[in-house]
C-alpha positions as CSV (number, residue, x, y, z in Angstrom):
1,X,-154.8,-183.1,-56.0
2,X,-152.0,-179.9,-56.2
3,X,-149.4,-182.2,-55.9
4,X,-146.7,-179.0,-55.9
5,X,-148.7,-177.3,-52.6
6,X,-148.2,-181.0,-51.1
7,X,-144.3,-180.9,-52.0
8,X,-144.1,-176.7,-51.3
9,X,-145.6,-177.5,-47.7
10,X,-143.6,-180.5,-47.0
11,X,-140.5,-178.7,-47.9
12,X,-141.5,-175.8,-45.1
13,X,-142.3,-178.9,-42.9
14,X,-138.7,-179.4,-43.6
15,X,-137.4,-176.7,-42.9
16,X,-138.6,-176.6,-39.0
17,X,-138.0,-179.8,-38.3
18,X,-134.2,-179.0,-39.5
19,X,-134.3,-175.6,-37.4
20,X,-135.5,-177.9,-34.6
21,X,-132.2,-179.9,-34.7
22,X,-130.8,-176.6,-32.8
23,X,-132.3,-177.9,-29.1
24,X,-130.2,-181.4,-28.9
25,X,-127.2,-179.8,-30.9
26,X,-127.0,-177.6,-28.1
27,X,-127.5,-180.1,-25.4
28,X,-124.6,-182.3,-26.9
29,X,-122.6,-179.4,-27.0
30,X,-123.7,-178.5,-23.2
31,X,-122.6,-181.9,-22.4
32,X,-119.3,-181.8,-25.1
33,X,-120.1,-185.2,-26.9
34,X,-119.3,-183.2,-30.0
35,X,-119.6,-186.3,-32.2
36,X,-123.1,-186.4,-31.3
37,X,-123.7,-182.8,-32.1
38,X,-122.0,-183.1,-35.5
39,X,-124.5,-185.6,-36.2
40,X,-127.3,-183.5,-35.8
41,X,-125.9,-181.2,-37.8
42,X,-125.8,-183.7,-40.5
43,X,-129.5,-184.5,-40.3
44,X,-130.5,-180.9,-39.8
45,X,-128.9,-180.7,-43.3
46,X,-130.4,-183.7,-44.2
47,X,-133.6,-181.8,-43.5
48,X,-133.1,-178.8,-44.4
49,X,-131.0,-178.7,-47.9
50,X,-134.4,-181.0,-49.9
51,X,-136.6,-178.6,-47.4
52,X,-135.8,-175.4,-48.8
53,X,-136.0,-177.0,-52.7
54,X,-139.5,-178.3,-52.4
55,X,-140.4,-174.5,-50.3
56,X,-139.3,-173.2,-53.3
57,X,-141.8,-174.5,-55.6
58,X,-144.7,-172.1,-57.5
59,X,-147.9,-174.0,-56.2
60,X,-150.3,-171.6,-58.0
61,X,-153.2,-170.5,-55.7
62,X,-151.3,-171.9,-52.7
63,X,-154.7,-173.2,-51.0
64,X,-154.7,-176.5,-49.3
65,X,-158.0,-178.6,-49.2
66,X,-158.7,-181.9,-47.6
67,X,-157.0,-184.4,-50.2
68,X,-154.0,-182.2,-49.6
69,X,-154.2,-181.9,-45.9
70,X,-154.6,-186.0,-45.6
71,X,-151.4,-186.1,-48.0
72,X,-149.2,-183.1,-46.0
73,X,-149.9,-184.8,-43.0
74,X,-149.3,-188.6,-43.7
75,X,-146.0,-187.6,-45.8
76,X,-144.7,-185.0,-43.1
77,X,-144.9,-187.9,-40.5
78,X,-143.4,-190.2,-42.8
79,X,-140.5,-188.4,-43.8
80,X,-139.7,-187.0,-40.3
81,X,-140.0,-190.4,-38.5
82,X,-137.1,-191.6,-41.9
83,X,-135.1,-188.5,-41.5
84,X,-135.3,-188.0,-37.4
85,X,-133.7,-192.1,-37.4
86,X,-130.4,-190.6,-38.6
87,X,-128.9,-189.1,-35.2
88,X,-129.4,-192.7,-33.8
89,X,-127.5,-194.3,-36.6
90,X,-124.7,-191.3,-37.4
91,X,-124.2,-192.2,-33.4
92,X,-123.4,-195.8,-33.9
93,X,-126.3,-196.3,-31.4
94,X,-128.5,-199.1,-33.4
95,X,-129.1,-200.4,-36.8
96,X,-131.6,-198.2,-39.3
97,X,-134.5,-200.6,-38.4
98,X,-133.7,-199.9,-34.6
99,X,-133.2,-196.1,-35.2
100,X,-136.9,-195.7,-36.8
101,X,-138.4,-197.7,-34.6
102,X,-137.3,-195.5,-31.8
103,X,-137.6,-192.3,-33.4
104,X,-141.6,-193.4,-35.1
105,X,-142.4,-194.2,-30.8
106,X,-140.9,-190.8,-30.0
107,X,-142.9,-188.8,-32.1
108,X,-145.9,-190.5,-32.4
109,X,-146.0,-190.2,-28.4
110,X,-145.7,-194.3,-27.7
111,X,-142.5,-194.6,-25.7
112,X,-142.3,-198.3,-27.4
113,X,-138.6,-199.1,-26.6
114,X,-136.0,-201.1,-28.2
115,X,-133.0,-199.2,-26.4
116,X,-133.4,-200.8,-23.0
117,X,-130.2,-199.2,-21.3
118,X,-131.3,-195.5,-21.8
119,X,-127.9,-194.5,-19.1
120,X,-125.8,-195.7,-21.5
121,X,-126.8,-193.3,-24.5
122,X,-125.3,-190.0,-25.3
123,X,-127.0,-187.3,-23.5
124,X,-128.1,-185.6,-26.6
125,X,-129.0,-188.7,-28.0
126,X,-131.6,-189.5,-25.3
127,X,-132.6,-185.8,-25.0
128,X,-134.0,-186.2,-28.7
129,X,-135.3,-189.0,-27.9
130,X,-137.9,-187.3,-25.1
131,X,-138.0,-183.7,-27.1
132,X,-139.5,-185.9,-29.8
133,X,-142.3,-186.6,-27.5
134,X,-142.9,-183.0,-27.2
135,X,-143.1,-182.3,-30.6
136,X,-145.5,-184.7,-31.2
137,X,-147.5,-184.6,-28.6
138,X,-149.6,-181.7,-30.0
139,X,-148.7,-182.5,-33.3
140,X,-146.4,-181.5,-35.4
141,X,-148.1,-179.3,-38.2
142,X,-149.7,-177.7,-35.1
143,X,-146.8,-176.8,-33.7
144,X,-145.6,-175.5,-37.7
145,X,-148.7,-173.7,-38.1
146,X,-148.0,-171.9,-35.3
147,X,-144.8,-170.8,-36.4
148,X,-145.6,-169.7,-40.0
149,X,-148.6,-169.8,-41.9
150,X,-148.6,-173.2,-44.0
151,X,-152.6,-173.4,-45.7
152,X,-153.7,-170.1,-46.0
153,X,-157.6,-169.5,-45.3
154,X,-158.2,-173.6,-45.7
155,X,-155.9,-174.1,-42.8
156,X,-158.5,-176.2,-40.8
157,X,-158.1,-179.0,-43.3
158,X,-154.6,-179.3,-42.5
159,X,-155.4,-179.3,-38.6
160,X,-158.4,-181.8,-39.4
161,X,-155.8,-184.1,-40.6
162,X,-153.9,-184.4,-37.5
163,X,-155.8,-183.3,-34.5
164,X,-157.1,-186.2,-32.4
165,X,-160.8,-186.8,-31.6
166,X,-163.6,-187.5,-34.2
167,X,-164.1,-183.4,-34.1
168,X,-161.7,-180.9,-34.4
169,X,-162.8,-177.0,-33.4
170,X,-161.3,-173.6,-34.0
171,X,-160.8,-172.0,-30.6
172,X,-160.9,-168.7,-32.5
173,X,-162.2,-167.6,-36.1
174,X,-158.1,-168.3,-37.4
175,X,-156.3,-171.3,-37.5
176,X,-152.9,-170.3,-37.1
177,X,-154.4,-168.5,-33.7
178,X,-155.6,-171.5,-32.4
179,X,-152.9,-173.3,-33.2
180,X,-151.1,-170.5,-31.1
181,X,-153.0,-170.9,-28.3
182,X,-153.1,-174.7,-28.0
183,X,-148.9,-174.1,-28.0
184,X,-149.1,-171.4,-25.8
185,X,-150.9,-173.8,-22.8
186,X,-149.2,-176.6,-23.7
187,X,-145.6,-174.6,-22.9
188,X,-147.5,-173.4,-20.1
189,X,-148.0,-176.9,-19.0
190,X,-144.8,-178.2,-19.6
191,X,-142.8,-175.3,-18.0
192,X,-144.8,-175.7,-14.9
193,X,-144.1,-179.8,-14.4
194,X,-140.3,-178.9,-15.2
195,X,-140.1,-176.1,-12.2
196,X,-141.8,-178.6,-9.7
197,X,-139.7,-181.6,-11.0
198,X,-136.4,-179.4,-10.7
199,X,-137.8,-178.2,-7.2
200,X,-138.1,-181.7,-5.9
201,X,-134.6,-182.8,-6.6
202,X,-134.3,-184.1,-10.1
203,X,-131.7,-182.3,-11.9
204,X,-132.4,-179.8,-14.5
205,X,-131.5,-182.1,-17.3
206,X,-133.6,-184.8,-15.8
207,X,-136.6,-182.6,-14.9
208,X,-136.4,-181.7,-18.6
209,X,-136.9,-184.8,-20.5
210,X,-139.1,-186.1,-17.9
211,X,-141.0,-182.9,-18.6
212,X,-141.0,-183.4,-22.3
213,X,-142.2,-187.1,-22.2
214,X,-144.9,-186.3,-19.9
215,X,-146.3,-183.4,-21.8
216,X,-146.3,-185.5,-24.7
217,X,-147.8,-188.3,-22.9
218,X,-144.7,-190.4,-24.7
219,X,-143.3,-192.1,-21.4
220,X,-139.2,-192.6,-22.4
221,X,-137.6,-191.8,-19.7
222,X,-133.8,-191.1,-18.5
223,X,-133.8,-194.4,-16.8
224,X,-134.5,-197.9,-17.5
225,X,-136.2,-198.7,-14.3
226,X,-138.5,-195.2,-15.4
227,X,-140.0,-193.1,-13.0
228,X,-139.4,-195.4,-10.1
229,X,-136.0,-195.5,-10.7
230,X,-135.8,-192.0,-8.4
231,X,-137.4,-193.4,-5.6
232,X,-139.0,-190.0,-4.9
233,X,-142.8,-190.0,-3.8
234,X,-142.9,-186.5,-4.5
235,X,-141.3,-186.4,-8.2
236,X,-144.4,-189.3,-8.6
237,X,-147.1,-187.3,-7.5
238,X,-146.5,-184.5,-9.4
239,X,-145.8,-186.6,-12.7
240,X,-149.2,-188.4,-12.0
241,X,-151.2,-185.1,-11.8
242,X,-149.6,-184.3,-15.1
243,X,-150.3,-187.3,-16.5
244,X,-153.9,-186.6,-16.0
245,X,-153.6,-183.2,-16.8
246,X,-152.4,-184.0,-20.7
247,X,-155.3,-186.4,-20.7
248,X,-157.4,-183.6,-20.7
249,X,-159.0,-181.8,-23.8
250,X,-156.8,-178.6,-23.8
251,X,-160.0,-176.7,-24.8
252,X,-161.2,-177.1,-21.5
253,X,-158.0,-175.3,-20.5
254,X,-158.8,-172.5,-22.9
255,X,-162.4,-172.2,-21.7
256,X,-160.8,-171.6,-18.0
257,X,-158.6,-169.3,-19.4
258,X,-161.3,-167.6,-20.8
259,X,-163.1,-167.6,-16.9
260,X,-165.6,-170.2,-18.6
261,X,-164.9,-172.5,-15.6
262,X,-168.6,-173.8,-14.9
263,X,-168.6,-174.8,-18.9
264,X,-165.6,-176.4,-19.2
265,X,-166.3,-178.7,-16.1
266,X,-169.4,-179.6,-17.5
267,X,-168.3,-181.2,-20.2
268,X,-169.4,-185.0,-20.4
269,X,-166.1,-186.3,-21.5
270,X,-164.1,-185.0,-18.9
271,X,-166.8,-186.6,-16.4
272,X,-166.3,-190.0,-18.0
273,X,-162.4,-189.4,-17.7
274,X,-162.6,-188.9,-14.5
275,X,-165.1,-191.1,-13.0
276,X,-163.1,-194.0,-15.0
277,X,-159.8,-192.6,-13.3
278,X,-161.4,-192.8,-9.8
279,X,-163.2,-196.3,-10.5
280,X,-159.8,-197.8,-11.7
281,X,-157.8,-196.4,-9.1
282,X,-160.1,-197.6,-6.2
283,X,-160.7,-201.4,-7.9
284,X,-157.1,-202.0,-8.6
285,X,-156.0,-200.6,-5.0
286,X,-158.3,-203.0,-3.6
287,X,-157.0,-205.9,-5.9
288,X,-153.6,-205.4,-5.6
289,X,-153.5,-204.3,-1.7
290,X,-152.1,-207.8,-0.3
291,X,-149.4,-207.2,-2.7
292,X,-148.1,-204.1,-0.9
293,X,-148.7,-205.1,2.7
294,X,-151.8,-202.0,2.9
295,X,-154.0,-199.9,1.0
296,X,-151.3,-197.2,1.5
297,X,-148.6,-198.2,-0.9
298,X,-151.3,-200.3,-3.2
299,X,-152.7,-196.5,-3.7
300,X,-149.7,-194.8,-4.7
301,X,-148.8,-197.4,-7.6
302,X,-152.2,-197.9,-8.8
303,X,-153.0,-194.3,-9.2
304,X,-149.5,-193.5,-10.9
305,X,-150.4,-196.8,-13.4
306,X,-153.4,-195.5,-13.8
307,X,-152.5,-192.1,-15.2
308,X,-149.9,-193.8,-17.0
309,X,-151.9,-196.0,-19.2
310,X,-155.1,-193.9,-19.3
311,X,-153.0,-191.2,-20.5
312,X,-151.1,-193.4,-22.9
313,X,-147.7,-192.1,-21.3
314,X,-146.0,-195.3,-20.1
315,X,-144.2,-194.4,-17.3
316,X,-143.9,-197.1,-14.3
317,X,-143.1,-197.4,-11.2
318,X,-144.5,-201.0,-10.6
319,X,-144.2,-204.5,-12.0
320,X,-147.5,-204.3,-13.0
321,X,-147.3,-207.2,-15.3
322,X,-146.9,-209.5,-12.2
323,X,-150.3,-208.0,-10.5
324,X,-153.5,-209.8,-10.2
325,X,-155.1,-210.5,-13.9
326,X,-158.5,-209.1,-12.5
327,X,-155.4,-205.4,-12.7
328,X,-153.7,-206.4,-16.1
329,X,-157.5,-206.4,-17.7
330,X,-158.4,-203.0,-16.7
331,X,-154.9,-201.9,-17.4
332,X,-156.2,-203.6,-21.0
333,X,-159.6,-201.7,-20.7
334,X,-157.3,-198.5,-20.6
335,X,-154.8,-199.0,-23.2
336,X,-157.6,-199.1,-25.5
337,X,-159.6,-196.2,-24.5
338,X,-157.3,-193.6,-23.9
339,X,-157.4,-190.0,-22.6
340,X,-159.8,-187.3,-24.1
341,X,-160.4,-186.4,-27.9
342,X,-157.6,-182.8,-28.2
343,X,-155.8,-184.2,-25.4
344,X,-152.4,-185.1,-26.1
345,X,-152.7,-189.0,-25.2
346,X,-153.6,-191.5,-27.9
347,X,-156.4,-194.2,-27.8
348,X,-159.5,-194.7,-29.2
349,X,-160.5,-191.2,-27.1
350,X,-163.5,-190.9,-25.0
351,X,-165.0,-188.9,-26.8
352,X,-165.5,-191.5,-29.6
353,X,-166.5,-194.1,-27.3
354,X,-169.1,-192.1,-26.3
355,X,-170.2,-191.5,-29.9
356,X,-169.9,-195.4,-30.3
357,X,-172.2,-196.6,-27.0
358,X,-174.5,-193.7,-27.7
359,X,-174.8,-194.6,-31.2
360,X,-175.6,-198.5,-30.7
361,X,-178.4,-197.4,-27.6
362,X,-180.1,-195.2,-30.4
363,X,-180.1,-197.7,-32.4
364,X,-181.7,-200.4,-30.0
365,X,-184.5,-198.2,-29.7
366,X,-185.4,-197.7,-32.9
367,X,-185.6,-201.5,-33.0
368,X,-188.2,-201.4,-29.9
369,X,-189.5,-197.8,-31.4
370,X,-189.0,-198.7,-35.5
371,X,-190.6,-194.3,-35.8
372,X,-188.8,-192.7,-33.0
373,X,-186.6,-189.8,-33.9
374,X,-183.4,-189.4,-31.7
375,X,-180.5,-187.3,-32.3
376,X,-177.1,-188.4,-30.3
377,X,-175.9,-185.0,-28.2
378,X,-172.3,-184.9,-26.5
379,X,-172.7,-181.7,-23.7
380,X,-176.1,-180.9,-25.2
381,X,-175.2,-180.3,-29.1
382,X,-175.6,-182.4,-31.6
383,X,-173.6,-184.7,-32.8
384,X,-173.8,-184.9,-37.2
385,X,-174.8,-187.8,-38.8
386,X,-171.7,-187.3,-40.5
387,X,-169.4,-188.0,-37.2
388,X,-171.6,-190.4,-36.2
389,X,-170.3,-192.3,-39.1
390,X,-167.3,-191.4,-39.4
391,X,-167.0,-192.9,-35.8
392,X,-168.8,-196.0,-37.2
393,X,-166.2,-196.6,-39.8
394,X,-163.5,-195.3,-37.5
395,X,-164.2,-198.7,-35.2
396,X,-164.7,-201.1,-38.3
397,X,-161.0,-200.0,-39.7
398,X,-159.4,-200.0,-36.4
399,X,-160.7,-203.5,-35.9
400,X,-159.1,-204.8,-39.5
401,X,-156.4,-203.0,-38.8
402,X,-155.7,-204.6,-35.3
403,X,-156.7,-208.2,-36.4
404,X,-154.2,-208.0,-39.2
405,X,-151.4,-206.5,-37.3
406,X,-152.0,-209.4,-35.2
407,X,-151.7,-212.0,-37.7
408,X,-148.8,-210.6,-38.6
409,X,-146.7,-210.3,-35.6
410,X,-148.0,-213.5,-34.8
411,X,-145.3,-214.7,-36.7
412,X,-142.6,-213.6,-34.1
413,X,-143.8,-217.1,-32.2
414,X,-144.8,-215.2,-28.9
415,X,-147.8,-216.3,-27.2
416,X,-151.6,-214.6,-27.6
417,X,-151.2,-212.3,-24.8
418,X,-148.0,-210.7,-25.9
419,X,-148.8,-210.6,-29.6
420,X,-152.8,-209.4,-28.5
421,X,-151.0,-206.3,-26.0
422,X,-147.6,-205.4,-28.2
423,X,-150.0,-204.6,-31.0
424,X,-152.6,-202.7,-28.9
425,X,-149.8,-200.6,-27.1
426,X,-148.4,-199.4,-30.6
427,X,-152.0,-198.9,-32.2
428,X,-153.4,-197.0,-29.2
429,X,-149.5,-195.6,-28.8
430,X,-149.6,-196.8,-25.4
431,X,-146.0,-198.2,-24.7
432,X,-145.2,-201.1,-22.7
433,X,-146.9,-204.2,-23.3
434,X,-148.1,-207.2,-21.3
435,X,-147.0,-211.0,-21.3
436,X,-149.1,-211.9,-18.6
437,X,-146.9,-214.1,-17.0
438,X,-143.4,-211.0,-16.1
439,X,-143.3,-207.2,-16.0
440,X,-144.1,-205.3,-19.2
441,X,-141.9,-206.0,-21.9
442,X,-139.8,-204.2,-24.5
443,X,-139.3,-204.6,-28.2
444,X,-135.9,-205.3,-28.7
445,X,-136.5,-208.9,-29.1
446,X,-138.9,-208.8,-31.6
447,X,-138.0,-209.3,-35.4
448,X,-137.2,-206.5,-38.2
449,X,-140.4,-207.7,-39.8
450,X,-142.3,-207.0,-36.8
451,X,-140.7,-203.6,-35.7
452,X,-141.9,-201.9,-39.3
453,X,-145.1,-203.5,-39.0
454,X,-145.3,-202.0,-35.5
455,X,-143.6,-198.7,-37.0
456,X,-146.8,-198.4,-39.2
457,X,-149.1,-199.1,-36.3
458,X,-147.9,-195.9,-34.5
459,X,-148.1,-194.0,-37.2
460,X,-151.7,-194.9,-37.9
461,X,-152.5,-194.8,-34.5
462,X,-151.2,-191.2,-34.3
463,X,-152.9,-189.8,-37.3
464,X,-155.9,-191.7,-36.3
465,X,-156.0,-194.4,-39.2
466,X,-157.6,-192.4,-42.4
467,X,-154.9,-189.9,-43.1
468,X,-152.1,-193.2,-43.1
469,X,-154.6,-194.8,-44.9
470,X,-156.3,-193.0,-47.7
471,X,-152.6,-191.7,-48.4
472,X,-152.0,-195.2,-50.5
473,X,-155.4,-194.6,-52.1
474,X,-154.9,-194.2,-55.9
475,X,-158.0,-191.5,-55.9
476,X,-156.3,-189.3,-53.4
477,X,-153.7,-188.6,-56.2
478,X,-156.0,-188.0,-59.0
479,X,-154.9,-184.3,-60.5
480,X,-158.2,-181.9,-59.5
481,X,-159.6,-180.7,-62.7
């Protein structure tokens, strides 16, 4: 391990994230709560003062391989979600527990809330709140290495580290030009939903954040009552596409670009993601239809729900914790699965699942057929051995992970279903969970103990377990000979 590239590139890490601070300083200032942008000032310091020491550093041949890209990316998260706490505490709005709670489910795209009266917060306050969604919707070192060059010609180890999906591609031969690009459609993206928002009413400040949590598939939202709280059919349709749209791998986006349109729509995963999107939207209209008094209304709420969870955003415009159970158990199904792998919501991915049910019906043939020879393909390529497991073990950690976390919060005194959901929402970085019984809850009421514990779920469920994980390991910080 070059444990001075690890503290060199952390420090540039730094650095950003302090120039960063600019967008709600001037959004405070916009809105002259002054206060509130002093206090970004202070974290941007915060930030940036330790930032440009560790930058500073001589780390030799400057090359980043994969122990260093697991450690860059599990510390860079880590210190970000400590430092990007301090606006919520500088503002008197919460306690530091509180303040990283909030801050770990803005950029780690959950939209888990403890602040349940988001009209009563500073404006620039709750604009970092949703721009922390954006940033971490793509990732963060993506967004970095897009910026400046971090890694050099072993950039893709860095990029491994965070991307979601059991794969992760190069568009082009560079990193730092894929990076580029993925940026590039995902501003794209986000500019687009915040002209139609602002051209259906919202206002601009509204259509912003709303813009910024949806591209980031985070789901905070300007109100507490969430999207619904506008009342506007048309502001919901055009968040619901969206929704779907971020749930897409962006490659496909680049293939389209590219005039590639045949190939990116033939892509397996993105028929699975969408013939579970129809499936879901059609059972749950059905199911919930008496509720709404016609298929009509039963439609618009399912499908919006449906992009919401499948997408991992959160946003709602129903009670959907008081719908049928035959509802809250596909709404279940979803949390868990997610959108597509190089998509910006979380989840286990499609992609994976894929791997997973593929993998288990090879292996029920060989039992029938001990000498067959199968290979598992996703869109006609082969899928390595090595991902195959790696997907294997991905499962079997997930599955610790989750039953501990339960045990833990189990503690808390809630019943199953709200101790079962609260920790799937934060693993899969979801959002709201389910009681079962009322609407979906919030966190607030859950203990200090519980709120780190589900502070560490996000993060793993961001980074997609190993990077969080192998990051304690003693061998990851053996010194490379």
């Amino acid at each position: 391990m070059n444990t001075k590239i690890v503290l060199k590139t952390l420090g540039k890490v730094m650095r950003i994230a302090a120039l960063l601070m600019l967008a709600p300083i001037i959004c405070s200032l916009v809105f002259r709560e002054y206060r509130v942008a002093l206090n970004f000032v202070w974290t941007a310091i915060i930030f940036f003062v330790p930032g440009q020491a560790l930058a500073m550093l001589n780390a030799g041949d400057g090359e980043i391989y994969s122990r260093e890209g697991f450690a860059i990316a599990g510390l860079s998260w880590i210190v970000l979600s400590i430092i990007g706490a301090f606006p919520y505490i500088f503002s008197g709005v919460c306690g530091f527990i509180d303040a990283l709670f909030t801050n770990v489910s803005g950029l780690t795209t959950t939209g888990a809330a403890v602040l349940t009266q988001p009209e009563l917060l500073p404006r620039g306050i709750l604009f970092w709140s949703c721009f922390s969604h954006w940033l971490g919707g793509m990732g963060v070192l993506v967004l970095i290495m897009a910026i400046i060059p971090l890694a050099g010609k072993n950039s893709m180890h860095l990029m491994r580290a965070e991307a979601p999906g059991p794969q992760v591609e190069k568009l082009v031969p560079k990193m730092r030009r894929t990076s580029l690009i993925l940026y590039g459609i995902y501003l794209s993206l986000t500019v687009i939903l915040f002209l139609l928002l602002a051209c259906g009413g919202m206002s601009i400040y509204d259509s912003m954040l709303h813009a910024f949590s949806t591209a980031g598939t985070g789901g905070f939202s300007t109100l507490s009552s969430s999207v619904g709280g506008f009342g506007s059919l048309y502001s919901e349709i055009v968040i619901c596409v969206f929704m779907f749209l971020f749930g897409v791998n962006f490659n496909l986006y680049f293939f389209i670009l590219l005039g590639k349109v045949r190939a990116a729509f033939k892509s397996e995963e993105f028929k699975v993601y969408i013939g579970i999107i129809v499936i879901s939207i059609i059972a749950i209209t059905v199911n919930i239809a008496g509720l709404y008094g016609g298929f009509v209304k039963a439609l618009r709420y399912s499908s919006f729900q449906i992009g919401a969870i499948i997408s991992t955003t959160g946003f709602s415009t129903a009670d959907f914790g008081a719908w049928p159970m035959f509802s809250k158990a596909v709404i279940v199904l979803l949390m868990i699965s997610g959108g597509c792998a190089g998509s910006t919501a979380g989840g286990l991915k499609l992609s994976r699942i894929m791997i997973l049910v593929k993998s288990i019906g090879r292996e029920l043939k060989r039992v029938v057929h001990p000498r067959s020879v199968s290979v598992i393909r996703i869109d006609g390529k082969r899928v390595s051995e090595e991902t195959v497991s790696g997907t294997n073990i991905y499962f079997t950690i997930y599955a610790a992970l989750f039953l501990v976390s339960m045990l833990l919060i189990s503690f808390n005194g809630r019943d199953i279903a709200t101790t079962f959901t609260s920790v799937l929402t934060c693993l899969n970085n979801v959002g709201p969970y389910l009681d079962f019984s009322s609407s979906a809850g919030t966190f607030a009421e859950f203990s200090a103990f519980s709120k780190i514990i589900f502070c560490l779920d996000m993060l793993i469920g961001r980074l997609e377990i190993i990077p969080m994980i192998v990051l304690f390991s003693p061998a990851l910080w053996k010194i490379r000979a």
